[in-house]
C-alpha positions in Angstrom: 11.5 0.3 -13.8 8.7 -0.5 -11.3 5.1 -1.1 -12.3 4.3 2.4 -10.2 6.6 4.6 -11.8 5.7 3.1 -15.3 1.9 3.9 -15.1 3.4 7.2 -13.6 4.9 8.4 -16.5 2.5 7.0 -18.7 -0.5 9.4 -17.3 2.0 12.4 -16.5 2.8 12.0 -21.3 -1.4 11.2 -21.1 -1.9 14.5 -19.2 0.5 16.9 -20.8 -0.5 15.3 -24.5 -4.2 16.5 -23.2 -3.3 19.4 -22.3 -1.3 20.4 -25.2 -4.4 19.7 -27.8 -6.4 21.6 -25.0 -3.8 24.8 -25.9 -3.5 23.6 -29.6 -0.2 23.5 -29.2 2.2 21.8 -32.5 5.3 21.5 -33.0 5.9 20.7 -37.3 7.1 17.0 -36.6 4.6 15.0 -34.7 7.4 12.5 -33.6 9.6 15.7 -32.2 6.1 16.5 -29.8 5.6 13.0 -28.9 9.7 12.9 -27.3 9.5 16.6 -26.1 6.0 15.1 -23.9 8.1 12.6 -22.7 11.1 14.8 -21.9 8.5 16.1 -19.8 6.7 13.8 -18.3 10.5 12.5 -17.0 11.1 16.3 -15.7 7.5 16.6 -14.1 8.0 13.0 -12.1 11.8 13.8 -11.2 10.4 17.1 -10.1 7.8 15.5 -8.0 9.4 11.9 -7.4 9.0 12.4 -3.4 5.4 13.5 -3.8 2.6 10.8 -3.2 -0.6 13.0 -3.8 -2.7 13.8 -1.3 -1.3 12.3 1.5 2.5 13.8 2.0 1.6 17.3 0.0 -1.0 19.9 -0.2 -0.3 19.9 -3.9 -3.0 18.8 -6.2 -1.9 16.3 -8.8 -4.3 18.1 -11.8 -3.0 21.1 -11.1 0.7 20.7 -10.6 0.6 19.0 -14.2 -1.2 22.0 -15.6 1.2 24.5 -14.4 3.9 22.6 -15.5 2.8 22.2 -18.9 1.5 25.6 -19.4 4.2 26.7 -18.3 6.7 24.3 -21.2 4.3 25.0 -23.2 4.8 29.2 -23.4 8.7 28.5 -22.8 8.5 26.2 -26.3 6.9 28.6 -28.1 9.1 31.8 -27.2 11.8 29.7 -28.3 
């Protein structure tokens, strides 16, 4: 994997892990939330993979990955 996508996916499970304390989200095994933020930090960069911010999309970055994880978020806990 290249340097690029690496630190990628890195801040999207940063992000989403920010976001989730934000919502207080929890799941009752810590190591089960850690692998379900980075199931989707995968789905959130495949989603986006031909997206470079700002310059080929009039998509903000800090929002996309809000919506997104809002949006897991309330699916996870109507599960």
């Amino acid at each position: 994997m290249k340097k690029e996508k690496v630190y990628a996916l890195c801040e999207a499970v940063a992000d989403i892990s920010y976001i989730a304390a934000k919502e207080n989200y929890r799941t009752d095994d810590s190591r089960e939330m850690i692998s379900q933020f980075i199931q989707w930090a995968r789905e959130f960069e495949y989603l986006h993979k031909g997206i470079e911010w700002g310059i080929n999309s009039p998509l903000d970055y800090i929002e996309s990955i809000d919506y997104f994880t809002l949006f897991k978020i309330k699916q996870w806990r109507n599960a």
